[in-house]
N, C-alpha and C positions, 0 to 999 in steps of 0.2 A: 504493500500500500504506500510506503514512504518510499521508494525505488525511485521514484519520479525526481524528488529532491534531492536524493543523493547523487544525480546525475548531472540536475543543475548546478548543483555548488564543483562537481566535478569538472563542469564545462566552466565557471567562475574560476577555479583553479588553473584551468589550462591557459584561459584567456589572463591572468595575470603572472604568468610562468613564461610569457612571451612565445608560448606554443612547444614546451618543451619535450622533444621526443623522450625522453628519460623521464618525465611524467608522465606522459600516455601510460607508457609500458607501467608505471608502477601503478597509476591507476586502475590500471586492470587486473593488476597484480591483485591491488586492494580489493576489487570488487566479486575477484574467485575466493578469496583467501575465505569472504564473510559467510558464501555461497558454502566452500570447504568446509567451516566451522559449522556451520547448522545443518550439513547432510544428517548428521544421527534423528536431525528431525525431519528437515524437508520430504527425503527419504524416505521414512514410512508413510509420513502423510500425501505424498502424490499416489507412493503405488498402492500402499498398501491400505489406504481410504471406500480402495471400492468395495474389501469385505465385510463394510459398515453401512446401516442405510442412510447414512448421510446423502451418497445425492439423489434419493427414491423421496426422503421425510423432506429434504429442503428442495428438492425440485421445481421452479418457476416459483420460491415462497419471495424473490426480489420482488418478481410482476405487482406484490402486493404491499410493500413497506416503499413507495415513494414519499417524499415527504414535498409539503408544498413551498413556494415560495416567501410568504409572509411569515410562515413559522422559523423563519433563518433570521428576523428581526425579534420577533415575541414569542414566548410562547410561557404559558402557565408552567409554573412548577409540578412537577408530577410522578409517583412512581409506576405510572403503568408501563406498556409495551408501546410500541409503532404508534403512533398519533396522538401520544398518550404524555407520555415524559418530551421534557423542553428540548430542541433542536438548536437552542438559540443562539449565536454563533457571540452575542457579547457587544455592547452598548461599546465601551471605550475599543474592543478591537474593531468595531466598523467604521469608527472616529478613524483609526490608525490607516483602513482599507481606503477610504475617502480623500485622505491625506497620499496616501503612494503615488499618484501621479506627480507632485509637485516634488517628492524626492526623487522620483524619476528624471525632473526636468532637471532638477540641481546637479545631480552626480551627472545626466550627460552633458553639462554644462562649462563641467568640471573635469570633464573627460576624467571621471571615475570610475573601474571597473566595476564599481559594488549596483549599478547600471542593471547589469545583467541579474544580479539574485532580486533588484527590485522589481523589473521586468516578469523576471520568472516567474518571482513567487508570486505577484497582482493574476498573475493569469491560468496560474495550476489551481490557486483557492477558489476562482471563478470556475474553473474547472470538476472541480472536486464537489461544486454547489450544484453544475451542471447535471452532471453523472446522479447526485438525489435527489433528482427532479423523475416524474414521468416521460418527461421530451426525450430524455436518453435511453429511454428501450429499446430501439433496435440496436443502439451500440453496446448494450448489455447482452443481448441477443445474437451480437457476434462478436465480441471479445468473451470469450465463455469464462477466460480465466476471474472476471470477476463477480462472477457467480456464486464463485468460492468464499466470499465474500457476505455472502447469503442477504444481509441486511443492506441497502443503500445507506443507511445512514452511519453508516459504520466509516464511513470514510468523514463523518464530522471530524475524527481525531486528526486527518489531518488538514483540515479548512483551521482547526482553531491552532494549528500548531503554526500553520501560515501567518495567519493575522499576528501571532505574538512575532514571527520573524519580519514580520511590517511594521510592527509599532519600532521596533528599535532600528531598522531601518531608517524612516521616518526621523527619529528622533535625532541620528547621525547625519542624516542631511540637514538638519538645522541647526548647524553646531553654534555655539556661543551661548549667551543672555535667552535666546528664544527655547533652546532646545531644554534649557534646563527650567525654564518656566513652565513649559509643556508638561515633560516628566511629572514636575509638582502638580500640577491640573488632572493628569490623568493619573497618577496613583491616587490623589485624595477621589478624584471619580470613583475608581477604581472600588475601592473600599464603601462608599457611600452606597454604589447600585447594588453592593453584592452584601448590605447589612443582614441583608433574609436570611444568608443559608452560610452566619457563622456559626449558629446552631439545633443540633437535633431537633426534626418534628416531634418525633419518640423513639422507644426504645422497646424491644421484642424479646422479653424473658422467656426462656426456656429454662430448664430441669436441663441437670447432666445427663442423665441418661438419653435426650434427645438428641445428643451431639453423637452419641456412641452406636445407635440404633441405624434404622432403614429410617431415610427421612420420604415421608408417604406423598409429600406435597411439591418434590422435584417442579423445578422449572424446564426439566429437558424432557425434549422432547421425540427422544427415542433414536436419533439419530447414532448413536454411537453404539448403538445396541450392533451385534455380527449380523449381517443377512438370512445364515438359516435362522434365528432366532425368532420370536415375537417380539413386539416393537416394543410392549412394557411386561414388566415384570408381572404374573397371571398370580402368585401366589408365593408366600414364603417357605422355604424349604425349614422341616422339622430339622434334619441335621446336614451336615457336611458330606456325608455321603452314605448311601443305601444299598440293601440288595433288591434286585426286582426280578433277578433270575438265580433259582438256586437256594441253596439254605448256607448263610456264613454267619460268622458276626466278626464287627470292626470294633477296633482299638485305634482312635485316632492320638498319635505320639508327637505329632508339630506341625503347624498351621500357620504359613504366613502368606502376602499377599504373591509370591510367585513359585514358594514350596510347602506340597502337602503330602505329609507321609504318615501310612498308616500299617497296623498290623493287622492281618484278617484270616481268620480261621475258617476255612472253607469244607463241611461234609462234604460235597459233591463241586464240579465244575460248577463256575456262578458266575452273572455279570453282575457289575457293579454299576449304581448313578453314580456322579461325582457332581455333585450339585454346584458347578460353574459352568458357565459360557465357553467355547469353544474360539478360540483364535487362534493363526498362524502362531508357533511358536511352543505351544501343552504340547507336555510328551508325557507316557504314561510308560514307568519301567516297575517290572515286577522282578524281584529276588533278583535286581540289576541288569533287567535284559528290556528292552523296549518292547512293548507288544501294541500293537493295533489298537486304536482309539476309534470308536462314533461318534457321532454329534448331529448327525439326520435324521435322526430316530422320531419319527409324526408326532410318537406319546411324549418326544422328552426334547422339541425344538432347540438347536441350540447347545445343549447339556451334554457332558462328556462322559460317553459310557464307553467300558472293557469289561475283557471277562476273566477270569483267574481260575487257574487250576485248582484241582484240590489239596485240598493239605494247610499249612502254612504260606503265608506269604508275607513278602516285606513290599509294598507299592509306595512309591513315589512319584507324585502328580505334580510335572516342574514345567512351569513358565521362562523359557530360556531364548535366545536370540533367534531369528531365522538369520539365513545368508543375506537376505536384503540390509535387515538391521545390520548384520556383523561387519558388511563391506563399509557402509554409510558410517559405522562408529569408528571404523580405522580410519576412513578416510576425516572427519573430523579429529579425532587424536593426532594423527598424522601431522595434518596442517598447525594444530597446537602447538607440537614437538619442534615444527620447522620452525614457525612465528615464535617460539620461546630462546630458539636455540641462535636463530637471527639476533633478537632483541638482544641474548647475552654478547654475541661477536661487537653486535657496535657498542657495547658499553665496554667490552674488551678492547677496542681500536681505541675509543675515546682516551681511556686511560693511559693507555700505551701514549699516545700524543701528548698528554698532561704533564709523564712523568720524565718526556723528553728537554 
């Protein structure tokens, strides 16, 4: 979402660098390294998103959260959803936005490079107001990637990150007696429009045990739930895991959120429920051997069933990397290692120069 801005200040750097081929290169340098660093996330979330119903629960939900034009001036305080809570983009920043053309005219007046970030930023925040509006549906309709995005107004974050990078814009094209008169105007503004919400409307007590529990009243909407699954939860599970074929009993020996190991005394061959959701990654080993897992199962959407031998057993039900994850985690490490190992070399030149 911020990719835009980091481009422009990019093109701002190049353009006062006097067009330096040795900044190019390292700017791109910089723009993989960030890309490198957050594969362990990007990573799953591109590929590994579609075994989610994320885009089935959010599909066309943009078409329906536009927000209007006057609500980017006013809008009532509010805790609800879409149409509901304030969009309002901020009384002293549209001072600041109203004002950017006249630092526009000043810096290129002054043949000052900071021209361009005025430039830039007056017309990405128009941009970004643009885009949560309804007029912009078919550009949403074909840039799919901000889809992903699910909400239009989700890009308020960065219309208001604009306007504060205008207000001090602004403020530096009017250097002297005016710019610090200003400043004083609009901090005391500042403070004045925003008296409402120095403090709490209220406060929402709960019991500890509400915090440790299933909480019943989730604001999600199912989207992160696996696809063979049902979209919410149908009912709470009695225990951690059961027999439904077979006659055994369990001894559950350690429970955490990515290892479950238990001991199970099996009369006869038995399957087992294992009352969690199925995702890339659960692997089920018995007496340390990997054996075959379900999770299709009509009666048990979702839920990871095996079956075990008779006799004794020791299982272990472990949440562990797949190959996607594990490539995307090296490759962030990696780039870490490099950037850590860089960062020491020039502190090591430096010194070396110092103690010459």
């Amino acid at each position: 979402m911020f990719f835009p801005i980091f481009v422009l200040y990019a093109v701002f750097l190049y353009v006062t660098k006097k067009k330096s081929r040795e900044f190019l290169l390292q700017t791109v340098l910089v723009f993989l390294s960030g890309f490198f660093l957050s594969a362990f996330f990007l990573g799953p979330a591109f590929f590994e998103g579609k075994y989610t119903l994320r885009d089935i629960v959010t599909k066309n939900e943009y078409m329906n959260r536009f927000e209007t034009i006057e609500r980017f001036f006013f809008g009532k305080w509010n805790y609800g959803g879409t149409g509901q809570f304030s969009v309002q983009i901020g009384i002293v920043q549209w001072i600041a936005v109203g004002l950017t053309p006249l630092g526009l005219f000043i810096y290129r007046k002054q043949k000052n490079a900071l021209w361009l970030l005025c430039a830039g930023s007056f017309v990405l925040f128009f941009t970004t107001l643009f885009l949560m509006t309804k007029p912009s549906l078919p550009l949403w309709e074909v840039v799919t990637i901000l889809q992903k995005f699910q909400f239009p107004w989700r890009l308020l974050s960065v219309s208001v990150f604009l306007s504060g990078l205008m207000v001090a814009l602004v403020v530096d094209a009017l250097k002297g007696r005016i710019s610090s008169v200003l400043i004083i105007v609009l901090v005391a503004f500042l403070f004045f429009v925003n008296m409402g919400f120095w403090y709490p409307k209220g406060y929402i007590k709960n019991p500890d045990i509400f915090y440790s529990g299933i909480y019943n009243g989730t604001t999600d909407t199912g989207e992160s739930a696996p696809i063979w699954s049902v979209r919410f939860m149908e009912h709470r599970a009695g225990t951690s895991s059961s027999v439904i074929e077979g006659r055994a009993e369990i001894a559950q020996i350690t429970r955490s959120s990515t290892r479950h190991q238990y001991k199970i005394s099996a009369d006869v061959p038995s399957r087992i429920l294992e009352n969690t959701l199925y995702f890339p990654g659960w692997n089920v080993s018995v007496n340390g051997t990997n054996v075959p897992l379900e999770f299709q199962d009509p009666r048990f959407r979702g839920l990871i069933t095996y079956f075990i031998p008779k006799g004794e057993s020791n299982v272990q039900v472990v949440f562990s990397e797949t190959k996607l994850r594990l490539v995307a985690d090296f490759i962030s490490l990696g780039t870490f290692v490099l950037l850590l190992g860089y960062a020491v070399y020039l502190m090591t030149q430096r010194l070396w120069r110092n103690s010459r």
